[in-house]
C-alpha positions as CSV (number, residue, x, y, z in Angstrom):
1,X,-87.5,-6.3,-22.2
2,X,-84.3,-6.0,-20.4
3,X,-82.6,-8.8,-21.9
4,X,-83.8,-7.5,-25.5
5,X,-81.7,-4.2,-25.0
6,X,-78.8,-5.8,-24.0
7,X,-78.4,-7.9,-26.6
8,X,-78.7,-4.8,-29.1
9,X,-76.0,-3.1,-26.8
10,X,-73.9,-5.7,-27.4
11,X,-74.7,-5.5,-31.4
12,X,-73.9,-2.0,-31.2
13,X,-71.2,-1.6,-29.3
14,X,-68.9,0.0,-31.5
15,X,-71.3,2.3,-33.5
16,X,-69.9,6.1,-33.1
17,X,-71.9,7.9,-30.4
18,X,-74.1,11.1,-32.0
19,X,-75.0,13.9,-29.7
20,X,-78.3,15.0,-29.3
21,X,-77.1,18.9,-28.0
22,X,-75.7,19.0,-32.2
23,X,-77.4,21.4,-34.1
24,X,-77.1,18.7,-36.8
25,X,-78.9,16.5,-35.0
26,X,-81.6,18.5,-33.4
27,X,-82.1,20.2,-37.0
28,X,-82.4,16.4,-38.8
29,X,-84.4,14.5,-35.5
30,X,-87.2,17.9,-35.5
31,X,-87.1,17.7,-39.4
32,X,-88.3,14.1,-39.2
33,X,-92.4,13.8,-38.8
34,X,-91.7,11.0,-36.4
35,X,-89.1,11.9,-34.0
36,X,-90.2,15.8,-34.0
37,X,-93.4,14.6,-32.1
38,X,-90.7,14.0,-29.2
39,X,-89.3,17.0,-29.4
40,X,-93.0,18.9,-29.3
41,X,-93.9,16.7,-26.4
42,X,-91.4,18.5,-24.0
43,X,-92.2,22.0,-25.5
44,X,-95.6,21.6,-24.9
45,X,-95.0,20.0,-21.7
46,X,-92.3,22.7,-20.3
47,X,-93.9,25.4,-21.7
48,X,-97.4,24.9,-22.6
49,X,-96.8,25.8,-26.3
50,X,-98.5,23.2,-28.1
51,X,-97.2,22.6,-31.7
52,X,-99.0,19.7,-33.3
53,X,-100.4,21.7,-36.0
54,X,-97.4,24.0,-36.8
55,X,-95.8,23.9,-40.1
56,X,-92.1,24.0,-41.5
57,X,-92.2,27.0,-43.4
58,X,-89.0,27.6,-44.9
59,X,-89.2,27.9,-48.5
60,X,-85.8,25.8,-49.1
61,X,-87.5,22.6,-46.6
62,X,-88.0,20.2,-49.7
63,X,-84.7,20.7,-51.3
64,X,-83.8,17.3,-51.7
65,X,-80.5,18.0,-50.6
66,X,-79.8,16.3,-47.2
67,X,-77.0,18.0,-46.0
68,X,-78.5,21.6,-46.8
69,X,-81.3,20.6,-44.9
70,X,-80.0,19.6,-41.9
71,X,-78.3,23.3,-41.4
72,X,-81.6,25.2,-42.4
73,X,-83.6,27.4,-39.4
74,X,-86.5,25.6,-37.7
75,X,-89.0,28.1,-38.6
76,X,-92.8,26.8,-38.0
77,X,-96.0,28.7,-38.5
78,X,-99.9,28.4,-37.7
79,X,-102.4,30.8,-38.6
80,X,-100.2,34.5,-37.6
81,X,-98.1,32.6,-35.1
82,X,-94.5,31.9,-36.3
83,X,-92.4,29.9,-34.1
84,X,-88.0,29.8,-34.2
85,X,-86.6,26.7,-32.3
86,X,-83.0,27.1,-31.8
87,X,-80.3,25.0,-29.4
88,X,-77.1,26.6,-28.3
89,X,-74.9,23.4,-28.3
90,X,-72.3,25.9,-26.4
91,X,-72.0,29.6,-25.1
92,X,-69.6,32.3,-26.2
93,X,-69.6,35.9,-25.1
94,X,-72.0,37.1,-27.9
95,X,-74.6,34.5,-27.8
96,X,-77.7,36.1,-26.5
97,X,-77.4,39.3,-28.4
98,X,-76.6,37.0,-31.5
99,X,-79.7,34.6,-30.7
100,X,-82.2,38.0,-30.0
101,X,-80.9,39.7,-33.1
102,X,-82.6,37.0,-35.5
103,X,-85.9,37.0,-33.4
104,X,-86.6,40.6,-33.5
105,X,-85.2,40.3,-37.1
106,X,-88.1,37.6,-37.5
107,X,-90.5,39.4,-36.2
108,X,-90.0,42.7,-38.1
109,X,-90.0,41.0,-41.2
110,X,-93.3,40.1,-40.8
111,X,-94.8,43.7,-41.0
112,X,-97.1,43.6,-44.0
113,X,-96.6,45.7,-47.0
114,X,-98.5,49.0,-47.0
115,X,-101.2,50.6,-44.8
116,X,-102.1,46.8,-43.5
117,X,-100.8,45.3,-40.5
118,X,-102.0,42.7,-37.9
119,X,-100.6,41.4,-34.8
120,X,-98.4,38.5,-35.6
121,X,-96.5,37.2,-32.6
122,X,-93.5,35.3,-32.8
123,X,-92.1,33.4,-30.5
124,X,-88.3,32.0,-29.7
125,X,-87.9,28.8,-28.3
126,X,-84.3,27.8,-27.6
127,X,-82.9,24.5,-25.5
128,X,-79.6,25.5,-24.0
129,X,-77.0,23.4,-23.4
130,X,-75.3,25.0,-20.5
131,X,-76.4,26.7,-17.6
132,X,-77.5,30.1,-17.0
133,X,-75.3,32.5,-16.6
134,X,-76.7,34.5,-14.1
135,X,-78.8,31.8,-12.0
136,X,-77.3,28.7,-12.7
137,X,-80.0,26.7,-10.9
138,X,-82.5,28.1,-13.4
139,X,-84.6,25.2,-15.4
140,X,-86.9,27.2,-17.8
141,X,-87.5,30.7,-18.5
142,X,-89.9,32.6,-20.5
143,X,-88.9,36.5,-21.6
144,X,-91.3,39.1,-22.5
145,X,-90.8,43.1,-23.6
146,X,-91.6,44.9,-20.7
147,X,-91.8,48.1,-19.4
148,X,-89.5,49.3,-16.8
149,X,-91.4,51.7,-14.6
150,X,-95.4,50.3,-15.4
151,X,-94.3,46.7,-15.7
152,X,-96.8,46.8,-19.0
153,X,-95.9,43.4,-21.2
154,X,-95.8,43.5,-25.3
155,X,-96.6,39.6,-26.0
156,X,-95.9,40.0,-29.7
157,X,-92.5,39.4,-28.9
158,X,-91.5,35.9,-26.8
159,X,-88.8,33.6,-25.8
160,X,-88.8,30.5,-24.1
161,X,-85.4,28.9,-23.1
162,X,-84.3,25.7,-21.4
163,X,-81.3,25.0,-19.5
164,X,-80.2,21.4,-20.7
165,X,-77.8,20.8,-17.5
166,X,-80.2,21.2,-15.3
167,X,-81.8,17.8,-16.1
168,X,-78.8,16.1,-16.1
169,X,-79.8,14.2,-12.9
170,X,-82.9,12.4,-12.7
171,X,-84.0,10.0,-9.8
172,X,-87.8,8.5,-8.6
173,X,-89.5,11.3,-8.7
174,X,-88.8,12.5,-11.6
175,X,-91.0,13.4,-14.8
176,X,-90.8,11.3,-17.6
177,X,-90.3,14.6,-19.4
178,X,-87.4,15.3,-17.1
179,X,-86.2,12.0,-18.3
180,X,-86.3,12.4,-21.6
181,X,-84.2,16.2,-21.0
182,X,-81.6,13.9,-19.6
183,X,-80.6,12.3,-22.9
184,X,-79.0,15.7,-24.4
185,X,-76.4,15.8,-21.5
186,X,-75.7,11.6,-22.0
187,X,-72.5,10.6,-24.0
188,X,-73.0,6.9,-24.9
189,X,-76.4,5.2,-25.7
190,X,-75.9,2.8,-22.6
191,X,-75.9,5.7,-20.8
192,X,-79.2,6.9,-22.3
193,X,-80.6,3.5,-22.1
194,X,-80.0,3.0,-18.1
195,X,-82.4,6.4,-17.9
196,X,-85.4,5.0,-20.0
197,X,-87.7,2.6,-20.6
198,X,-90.0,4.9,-22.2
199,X,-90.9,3.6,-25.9
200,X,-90.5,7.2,-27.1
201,X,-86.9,7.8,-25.7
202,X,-85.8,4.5,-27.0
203,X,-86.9,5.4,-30.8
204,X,-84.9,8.5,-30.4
205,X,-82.4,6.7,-29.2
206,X,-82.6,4.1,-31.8
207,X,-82.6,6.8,-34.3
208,X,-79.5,8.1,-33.1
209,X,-77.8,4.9,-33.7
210,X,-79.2,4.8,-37.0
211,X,-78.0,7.8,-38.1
212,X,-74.3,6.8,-37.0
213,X,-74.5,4.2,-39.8
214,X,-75.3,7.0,-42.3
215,X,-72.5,8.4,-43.8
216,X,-73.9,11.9,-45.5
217,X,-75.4,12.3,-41.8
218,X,-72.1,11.9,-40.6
219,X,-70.5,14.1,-43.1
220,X,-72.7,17.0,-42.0
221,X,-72.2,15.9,-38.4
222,X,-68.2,16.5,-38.5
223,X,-68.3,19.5,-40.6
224,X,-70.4,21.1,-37.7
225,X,-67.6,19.8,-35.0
226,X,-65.2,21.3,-37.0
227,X,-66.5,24.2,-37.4
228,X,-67.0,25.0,-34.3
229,X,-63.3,24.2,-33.0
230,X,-62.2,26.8,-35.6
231,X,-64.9,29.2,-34.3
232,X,-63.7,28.3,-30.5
233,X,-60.3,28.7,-31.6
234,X,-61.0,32.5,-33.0
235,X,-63.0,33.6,-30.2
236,X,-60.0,32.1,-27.4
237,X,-57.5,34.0,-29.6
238,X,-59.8,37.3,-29.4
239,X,-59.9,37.0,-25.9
240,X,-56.1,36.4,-25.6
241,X,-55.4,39.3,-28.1
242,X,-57.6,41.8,-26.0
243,X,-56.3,40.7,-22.6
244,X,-52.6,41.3,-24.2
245,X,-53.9,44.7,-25.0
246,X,-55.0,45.3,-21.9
247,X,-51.8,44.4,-20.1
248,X,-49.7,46.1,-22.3
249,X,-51.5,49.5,-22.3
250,X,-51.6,49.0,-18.1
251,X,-47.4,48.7,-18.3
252,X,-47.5,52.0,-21.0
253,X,-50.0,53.7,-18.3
254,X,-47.6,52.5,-15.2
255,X,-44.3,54.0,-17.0
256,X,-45.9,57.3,-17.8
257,X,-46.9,57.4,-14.0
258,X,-43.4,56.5,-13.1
């Protein structure tokens, strides 16, 4: 078994490492019947959530266009349950409010025309990859609507979010779930290999490898690593141009005061 994966290493050696923390990659390995079932192994384990019988339900999912579909929403539905997955491949200042906006957006869109209305939770489920900004020892977290002075919950409304990071490090005793959160912070397949011998890690792994010999993939791939230098760039140069505002109206306040 060993000697098997070394020798495909060896094949391989060269082939362009693709990141599993890309939205690109996330969107196109959940997308895939096959590979999603990884993906719904660690929700359900992490969170309880259990999604084997959720659908896509994007109108635009069969488009027959590759690269649209890899940037479309992960929206999934069963029964009045509708279900966002996100990942935040990095954070900016905005990110949370940006990320809440489009599930109470989600959820208020769901309101039926009329006199008519049902409950219809929906739920926000979002792998992070960085850690929390306020506990940075944090794992998993699970936010509900709740009020301040009764402590009374509205469940309609729910977000689950994991701290990538935070599995980074695995050793003996740890889950084979834990193990497989340790891919997303690898950055080379022998490093996701040396983790793993778990047959379901290696075909994600394997698919990742597979996907570095696809050229539309790739095409899509870049396009989101470009785009979000540019969007990196803009928000350093924000923060620049405010904190030059800042220091110049403190100089403009100092002279007035003499």
């Amino acid at each position: 078994m060993l000697e098997t994966k070394k020798v495909f290493n060896d094949v391989n050696t060269n082939l362009r490492f693709i990141e599993l923390v890309s939205d690109t990659t996330f969107k196109y390995l959940y997308k895939n019947e096959k590979t999603r079932k990884w993906f719904n192994n660690i929700i359900k384990d992490k969170f309880n959530l259990d999604l084997t019988d959720f659908k896509l339900i994007d109108n635009e999912i069969n488009t027959g266009n590759n690269l649209k579909d890899y940037r479309m929403d992960l929206v999934l539905e069963k029964d009045d349950v509708v279900v966002i997955i996100e990942i935040n491949s990095s954070y900016y200042k905005f990110l949370n409010k940006k990320t809440y906006q489009y599930l109470y957006r989600v959820a208020g869109s769901r309101f039926e025309i009329g006199e008519k209305y049902s409950n219809k939770p929906t739920k926000l489920i979002v792998f992070n990859n960085f850690n929390n900004k306020e506990l940075s020892k944090l794992k998993l977290s699970n936010y509900v609507l709740e009020e301040k002075n009764t402590k009374l919950i509205i469940t309609d409304i729910e977000s689950y979010e994991i701290y990538l990071p935070s599995y980074s490090s695995i050793n003996y005793n740890s889950s084979e779930t834990d193990i497989s959160l340790s891919l997303f912070s690898c950055k080379s397949y022998d490093e996701m290999r040396s983790k793993t011998n778990n047959p379901k890690d290696i075909e994600i792994i394997e698919k990742l490898e597979e996907l570095a010999m696809n050229e539309k993939f790739i095409y899509d791939y870049d396009r989101e690593k470009v785009r979000k230098k540019i969007e990196n760039s803009i928000r350093e140069e924000g923060r620049e141009e405010g904190k030059n505002k800042r220091n110049k109206e403190i100089a403009l306040n100092m002279l007035k005061d003499g």
